[in-house]
Residue frames as qw, qx, qy, qz and C-alpha x, y, z in Angstrom:
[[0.342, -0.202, -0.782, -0.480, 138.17, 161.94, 190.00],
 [0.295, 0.042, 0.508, -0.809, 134.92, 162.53, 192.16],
 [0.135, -0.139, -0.912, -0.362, 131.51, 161.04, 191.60],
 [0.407, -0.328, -0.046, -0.851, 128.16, 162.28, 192.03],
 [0.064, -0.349, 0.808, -0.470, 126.54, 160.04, 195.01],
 [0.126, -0.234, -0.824, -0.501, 124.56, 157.65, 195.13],
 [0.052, -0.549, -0.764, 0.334, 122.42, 159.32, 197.57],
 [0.029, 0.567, -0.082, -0.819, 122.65, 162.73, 195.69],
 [0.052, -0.010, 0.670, 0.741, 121.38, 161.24, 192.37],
 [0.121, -0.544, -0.829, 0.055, 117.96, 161.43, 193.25],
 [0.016, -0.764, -0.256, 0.591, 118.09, 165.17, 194.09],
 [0.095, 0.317, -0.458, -0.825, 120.10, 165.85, 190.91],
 [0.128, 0.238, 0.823, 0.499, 117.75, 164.26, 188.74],
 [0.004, 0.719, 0.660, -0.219, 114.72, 165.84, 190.30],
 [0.128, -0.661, 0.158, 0.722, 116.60, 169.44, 189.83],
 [0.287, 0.054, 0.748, 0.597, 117.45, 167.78, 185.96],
 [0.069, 0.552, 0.830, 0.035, 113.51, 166.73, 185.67],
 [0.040, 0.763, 0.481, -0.430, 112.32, 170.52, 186.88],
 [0.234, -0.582, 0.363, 0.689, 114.67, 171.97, 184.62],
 [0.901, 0.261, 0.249, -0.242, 113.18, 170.00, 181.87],
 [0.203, 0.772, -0.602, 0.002, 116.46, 168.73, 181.36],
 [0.784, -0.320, 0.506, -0.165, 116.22, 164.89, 182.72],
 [0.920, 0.386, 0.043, -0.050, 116.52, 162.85, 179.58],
 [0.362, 0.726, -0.521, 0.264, 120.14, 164.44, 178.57],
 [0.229, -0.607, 0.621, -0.440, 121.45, 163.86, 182.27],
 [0.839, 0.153, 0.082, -0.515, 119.53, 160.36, 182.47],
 [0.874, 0.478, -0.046, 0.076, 120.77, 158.77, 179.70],
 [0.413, 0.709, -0.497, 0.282, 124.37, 160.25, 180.36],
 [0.483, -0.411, 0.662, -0.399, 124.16, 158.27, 184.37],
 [0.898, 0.061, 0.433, -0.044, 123.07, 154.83, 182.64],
 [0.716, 0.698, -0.009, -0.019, 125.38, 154.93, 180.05],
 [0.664, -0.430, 0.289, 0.539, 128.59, 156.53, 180.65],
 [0.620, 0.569, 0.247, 0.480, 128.77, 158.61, 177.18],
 [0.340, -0.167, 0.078, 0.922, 131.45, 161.35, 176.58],
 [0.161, 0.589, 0.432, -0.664, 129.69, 164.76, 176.11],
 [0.177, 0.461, -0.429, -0.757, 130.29, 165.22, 172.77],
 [0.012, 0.182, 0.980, 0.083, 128.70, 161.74, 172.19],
 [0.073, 0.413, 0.650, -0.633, 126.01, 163.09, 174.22],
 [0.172, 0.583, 0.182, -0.773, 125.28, 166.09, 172.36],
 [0.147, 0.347, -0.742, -0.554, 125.70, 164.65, 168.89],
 [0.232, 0.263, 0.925, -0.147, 123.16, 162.09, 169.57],
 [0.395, -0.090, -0.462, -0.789, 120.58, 162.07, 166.48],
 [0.762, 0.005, 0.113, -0.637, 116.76, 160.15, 166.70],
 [0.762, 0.447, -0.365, -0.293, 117.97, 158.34, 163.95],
 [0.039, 0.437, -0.859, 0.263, 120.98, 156.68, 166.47],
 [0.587, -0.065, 0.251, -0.767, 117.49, 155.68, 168.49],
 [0.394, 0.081, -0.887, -0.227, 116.54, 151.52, 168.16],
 [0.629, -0.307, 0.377, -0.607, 113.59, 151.12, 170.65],
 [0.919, -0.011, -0.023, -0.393, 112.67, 147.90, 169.40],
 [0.787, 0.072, -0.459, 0.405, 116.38, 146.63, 170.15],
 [0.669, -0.729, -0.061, 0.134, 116.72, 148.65, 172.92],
 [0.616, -0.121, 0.071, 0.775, 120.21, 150.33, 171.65],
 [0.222, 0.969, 0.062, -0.090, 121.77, 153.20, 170.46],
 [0.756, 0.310, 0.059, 0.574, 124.46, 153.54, 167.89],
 [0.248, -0.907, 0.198, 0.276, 127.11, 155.66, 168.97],
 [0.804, 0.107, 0.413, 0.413, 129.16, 156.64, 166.10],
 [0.413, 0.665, 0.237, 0.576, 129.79, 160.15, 166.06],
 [0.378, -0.669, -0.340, 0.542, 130.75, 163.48, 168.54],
 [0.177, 0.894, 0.035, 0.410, 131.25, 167.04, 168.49],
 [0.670, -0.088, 0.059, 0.735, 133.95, 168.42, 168.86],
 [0.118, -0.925, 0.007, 0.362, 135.36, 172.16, 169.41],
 [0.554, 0.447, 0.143, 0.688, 137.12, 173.82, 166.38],
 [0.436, -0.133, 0.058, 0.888, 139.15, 176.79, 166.17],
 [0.069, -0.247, -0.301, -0.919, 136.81, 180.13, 166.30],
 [0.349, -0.061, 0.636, -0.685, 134.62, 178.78, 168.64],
 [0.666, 0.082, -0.360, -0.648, 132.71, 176.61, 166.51],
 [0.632, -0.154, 0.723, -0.233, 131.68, 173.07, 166.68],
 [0.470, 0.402, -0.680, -0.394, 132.05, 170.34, 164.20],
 [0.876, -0.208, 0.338, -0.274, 130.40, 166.60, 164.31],
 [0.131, 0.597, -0.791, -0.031, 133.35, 164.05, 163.68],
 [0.879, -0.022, -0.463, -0.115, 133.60, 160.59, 163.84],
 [0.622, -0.750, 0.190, 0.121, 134.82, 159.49, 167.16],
 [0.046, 0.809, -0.581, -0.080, 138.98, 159.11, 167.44],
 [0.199, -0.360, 0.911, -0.010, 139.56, 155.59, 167.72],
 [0.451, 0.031, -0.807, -0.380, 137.34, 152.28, 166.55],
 [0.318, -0.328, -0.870, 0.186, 136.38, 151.03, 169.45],
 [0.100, 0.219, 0.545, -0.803, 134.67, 154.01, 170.14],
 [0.531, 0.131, -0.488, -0.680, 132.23, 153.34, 167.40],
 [0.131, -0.086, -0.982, 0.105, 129.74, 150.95, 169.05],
 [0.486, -0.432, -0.535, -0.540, 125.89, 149.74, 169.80],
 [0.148, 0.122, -0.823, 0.536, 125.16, 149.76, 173.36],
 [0.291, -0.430, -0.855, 0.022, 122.05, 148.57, 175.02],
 [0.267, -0.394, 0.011, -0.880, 119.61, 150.77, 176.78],
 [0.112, 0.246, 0.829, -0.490, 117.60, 150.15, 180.11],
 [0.050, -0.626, -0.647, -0.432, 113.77, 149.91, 179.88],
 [0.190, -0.844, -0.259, 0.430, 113.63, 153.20, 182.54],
 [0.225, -0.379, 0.334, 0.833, 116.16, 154.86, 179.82],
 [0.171, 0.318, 0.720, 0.593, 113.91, 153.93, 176.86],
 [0.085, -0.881, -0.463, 0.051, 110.31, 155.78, 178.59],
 [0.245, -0.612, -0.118, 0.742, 112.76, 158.81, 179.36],
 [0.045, -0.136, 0.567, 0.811, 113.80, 159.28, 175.52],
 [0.051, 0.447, 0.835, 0.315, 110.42, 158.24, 174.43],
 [0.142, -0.798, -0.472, 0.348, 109.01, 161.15, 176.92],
 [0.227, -0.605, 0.258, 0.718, 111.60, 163.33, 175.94],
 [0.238, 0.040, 0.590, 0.771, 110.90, 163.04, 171.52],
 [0.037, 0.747, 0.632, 0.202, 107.10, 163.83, 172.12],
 [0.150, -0.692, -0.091, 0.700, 108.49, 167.23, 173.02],
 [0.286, 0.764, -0.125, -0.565, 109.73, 167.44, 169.76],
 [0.862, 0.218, 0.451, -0.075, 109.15, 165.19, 166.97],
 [0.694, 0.659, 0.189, 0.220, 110.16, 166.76, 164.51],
 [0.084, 0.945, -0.316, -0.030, 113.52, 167.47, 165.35],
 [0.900, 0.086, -0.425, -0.041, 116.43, 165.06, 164.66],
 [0.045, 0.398, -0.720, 0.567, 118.87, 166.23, 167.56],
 [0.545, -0.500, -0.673, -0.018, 117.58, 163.55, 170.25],
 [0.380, -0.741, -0.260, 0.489, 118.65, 166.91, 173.08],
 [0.423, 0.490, 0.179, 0.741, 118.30, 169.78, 170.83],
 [0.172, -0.111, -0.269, 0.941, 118.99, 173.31, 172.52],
 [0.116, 0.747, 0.572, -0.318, 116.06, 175.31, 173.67],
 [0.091, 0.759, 0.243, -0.597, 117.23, 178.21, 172.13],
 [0.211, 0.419, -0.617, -0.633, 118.65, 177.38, 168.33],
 [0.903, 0.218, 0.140, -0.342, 116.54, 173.84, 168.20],
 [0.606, 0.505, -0.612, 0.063, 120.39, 172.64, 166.82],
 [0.691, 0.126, -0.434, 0.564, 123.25, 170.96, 168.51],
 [0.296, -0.954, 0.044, -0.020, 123.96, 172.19, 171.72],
 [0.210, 0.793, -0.466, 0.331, 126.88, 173.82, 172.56],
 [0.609, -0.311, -0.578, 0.445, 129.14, 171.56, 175.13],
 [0.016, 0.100, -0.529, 0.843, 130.24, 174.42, 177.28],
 [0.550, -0.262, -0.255, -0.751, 125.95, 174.89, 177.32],
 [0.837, -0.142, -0.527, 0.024, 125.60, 171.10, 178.74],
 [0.513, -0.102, -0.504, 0.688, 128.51, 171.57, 181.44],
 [0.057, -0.256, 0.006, -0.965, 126.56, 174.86, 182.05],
 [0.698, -0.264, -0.423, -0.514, 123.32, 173.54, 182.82],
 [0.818, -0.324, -0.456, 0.132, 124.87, 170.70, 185.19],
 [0.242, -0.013, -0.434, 0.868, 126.61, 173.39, 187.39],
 [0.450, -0.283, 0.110, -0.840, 123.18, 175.24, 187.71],
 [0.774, -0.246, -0.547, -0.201, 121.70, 171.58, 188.84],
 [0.605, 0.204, -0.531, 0.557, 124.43, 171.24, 190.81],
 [0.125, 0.101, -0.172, 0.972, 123.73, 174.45, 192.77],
 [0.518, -0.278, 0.156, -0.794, 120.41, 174.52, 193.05],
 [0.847, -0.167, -0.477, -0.162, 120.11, 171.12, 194.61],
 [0.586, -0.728, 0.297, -0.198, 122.33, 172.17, 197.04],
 [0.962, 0.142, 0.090, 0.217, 125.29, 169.16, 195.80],
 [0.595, -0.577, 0.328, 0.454, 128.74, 169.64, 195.87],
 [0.513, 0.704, -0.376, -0.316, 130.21, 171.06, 192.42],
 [0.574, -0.121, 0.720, 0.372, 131.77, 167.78, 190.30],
 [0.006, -0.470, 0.556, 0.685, 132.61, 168.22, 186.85],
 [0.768, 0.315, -0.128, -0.543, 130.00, 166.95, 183.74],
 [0.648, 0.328, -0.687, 0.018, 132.70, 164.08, 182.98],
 [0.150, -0.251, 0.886, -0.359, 132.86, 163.33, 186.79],
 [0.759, 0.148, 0.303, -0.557, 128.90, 161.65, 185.76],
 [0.677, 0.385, -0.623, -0.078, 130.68, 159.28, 183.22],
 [0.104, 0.464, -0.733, 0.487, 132.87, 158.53, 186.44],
 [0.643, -0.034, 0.294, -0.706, 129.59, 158.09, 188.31],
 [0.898, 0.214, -0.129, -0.361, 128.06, 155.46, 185.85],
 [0.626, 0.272, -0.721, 0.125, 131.47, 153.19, 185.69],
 [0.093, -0.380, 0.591, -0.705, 131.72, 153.34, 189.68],
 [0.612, 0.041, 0.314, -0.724, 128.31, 152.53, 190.34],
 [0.952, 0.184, -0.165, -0.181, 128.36, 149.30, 187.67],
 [0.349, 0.547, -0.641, 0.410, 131.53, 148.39, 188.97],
 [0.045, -0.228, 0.784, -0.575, 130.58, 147.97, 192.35],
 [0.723, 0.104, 0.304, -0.611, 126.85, 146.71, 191.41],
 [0.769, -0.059, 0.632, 0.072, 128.42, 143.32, 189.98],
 [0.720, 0.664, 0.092, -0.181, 128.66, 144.70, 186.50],
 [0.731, -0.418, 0.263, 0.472, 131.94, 143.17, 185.01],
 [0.233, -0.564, 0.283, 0.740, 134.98, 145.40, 183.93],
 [0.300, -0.151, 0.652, 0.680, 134.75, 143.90, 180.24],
 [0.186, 0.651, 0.593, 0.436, 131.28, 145.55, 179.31],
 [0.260, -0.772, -0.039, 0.579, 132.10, 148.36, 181.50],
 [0.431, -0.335, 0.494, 0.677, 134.65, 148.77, 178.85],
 [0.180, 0.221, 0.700, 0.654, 132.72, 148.28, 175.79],
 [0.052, 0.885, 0.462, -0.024, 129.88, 150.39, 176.67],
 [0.177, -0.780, 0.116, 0.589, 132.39, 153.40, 177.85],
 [0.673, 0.737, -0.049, -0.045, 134.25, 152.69, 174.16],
 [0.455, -0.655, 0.559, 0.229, 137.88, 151.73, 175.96],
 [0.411, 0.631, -0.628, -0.195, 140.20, 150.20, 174.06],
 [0.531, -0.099, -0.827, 0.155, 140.54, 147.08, 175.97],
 [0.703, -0.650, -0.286, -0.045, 139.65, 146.37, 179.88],
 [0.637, -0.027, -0.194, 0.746, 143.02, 146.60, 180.87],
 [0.213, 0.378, -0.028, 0.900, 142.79, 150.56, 180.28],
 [0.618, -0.672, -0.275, -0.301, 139.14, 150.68, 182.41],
 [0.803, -0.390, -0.311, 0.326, 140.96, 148.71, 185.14],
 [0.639, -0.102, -0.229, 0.727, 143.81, 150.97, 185.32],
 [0.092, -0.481, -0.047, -0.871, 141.35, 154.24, 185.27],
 [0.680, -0.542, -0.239, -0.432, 139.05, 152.91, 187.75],
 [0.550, 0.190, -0.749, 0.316, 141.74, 151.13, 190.28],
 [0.248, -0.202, 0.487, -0.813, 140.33, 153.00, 193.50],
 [0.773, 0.027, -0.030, -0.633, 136.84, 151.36, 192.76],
 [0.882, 0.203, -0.426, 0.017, 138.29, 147.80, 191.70],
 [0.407, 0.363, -0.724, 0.423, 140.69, 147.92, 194.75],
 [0.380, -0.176, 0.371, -0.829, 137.88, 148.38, 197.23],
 [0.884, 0.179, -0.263, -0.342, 135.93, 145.49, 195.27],
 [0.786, 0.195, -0.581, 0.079, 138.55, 143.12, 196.30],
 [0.035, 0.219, -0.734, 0.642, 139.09, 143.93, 199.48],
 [0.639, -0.057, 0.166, -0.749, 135.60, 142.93, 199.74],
 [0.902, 0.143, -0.390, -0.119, 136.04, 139.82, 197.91],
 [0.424, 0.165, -0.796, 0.399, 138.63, 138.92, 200.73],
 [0.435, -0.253, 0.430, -0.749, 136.32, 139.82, 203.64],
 [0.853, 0.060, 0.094, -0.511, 133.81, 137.72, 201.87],
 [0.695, 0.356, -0.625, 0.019, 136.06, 134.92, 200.75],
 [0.245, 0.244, -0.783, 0.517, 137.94, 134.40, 204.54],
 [0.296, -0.273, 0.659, -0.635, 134.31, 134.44, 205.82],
 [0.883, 0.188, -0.150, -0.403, 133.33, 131.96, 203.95],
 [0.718, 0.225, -0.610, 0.251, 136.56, 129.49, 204.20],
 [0.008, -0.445, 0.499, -0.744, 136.86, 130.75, 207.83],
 [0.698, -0.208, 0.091, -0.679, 133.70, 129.16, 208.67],
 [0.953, -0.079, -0.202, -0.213, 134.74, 125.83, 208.38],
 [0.386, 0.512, -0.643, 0.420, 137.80, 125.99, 210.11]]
């Protein structure tokens, strides 16, 4: 598991941004959404005036090379999840490209659904011409839990944004991040009871 740094997210986005490719990549660092989420993402998901977006559907690779939009696999991945106001101006920048399509990141070159392998394509050519260390498209999920993890955000909306089944399962994907977190909380704990000794 690898994670895209937090001093390197600034170059990738700029690389994203020139590409005109920011929104997708954006949205997929404040969030934490599987790609097929990602790519499946209508207008219509789209709540500005609550600030969410319903996530309640992916794509998904079929036999023959095709691609099929599915409901996700489990329940709990079927959820509303909040949106930052720097996420809302991106998407908002990003539909006046193209209004009148309902993919909210439709491919340049069919105007449909992109293709995943397309997506994971794209973020290796970011990757590369920023000069950044190759990490996998899912290692930016990896990114987003990491990064709220260790910026005070706690495990059990971690969870419900990613779509986990419980916290428990977060905790026991993320343990490197959450063991590093407590060894802080003892630094900071013994120099705080330490002081009055």
């Amino acid at each position: 598991m690898h994670i895209l740094h937090p001093e390197d997210i600034s170059a990738y986005l700029k690389e994203a941004d020139r590409r005109s490719v920011l929104a997708i990549f954006f949205l997929e660092l404040t969030t934490g959404l599987r790609k097929g989420e990602l790519i499946a993402l209508l207008w219509s998901d789209f709540d500005e005036q609550s600030m969410t977006l319903n996530i309640c559907k992916q794509a998904v690779r079929v036999k023959g090379g095709g691609v099929k939009v599915t409901r996700p696999k489990t329940e709990t991945s079927i959820r509303r999840i909040s949106l930052s106001q720097e996420a809302i101006d991106v998407l908002k920048a990003e539909h006046e490209k193209h209004p009148d399509i309902e993919y909210m990141f439709p491919s340049p070159v069919t105007l449909g659904m992109y293709y995943p392998g397309s997506v994971t394509a794209i973020h290796n050519k970011i990757l590369k011409s920023a000069g950044l260390p190759h990490i996998r498209l899912h290692d930016l999920r990896h990114t987003f839990v990491t990064l709220a993890l260790q910026n005070g955000v706690d495990v059990k909306t971690v969870s419900s944004i990613l779509g986990h089944y419980d916290a428990g399962f977060t905790l026991r994907t993320y343990t490197h991040v959450t063991t590093k977190m407590q060894e802080e909380a003892a630094a900071t704990m013994g120099k705080l009871i330490g002081a009055n000794v």
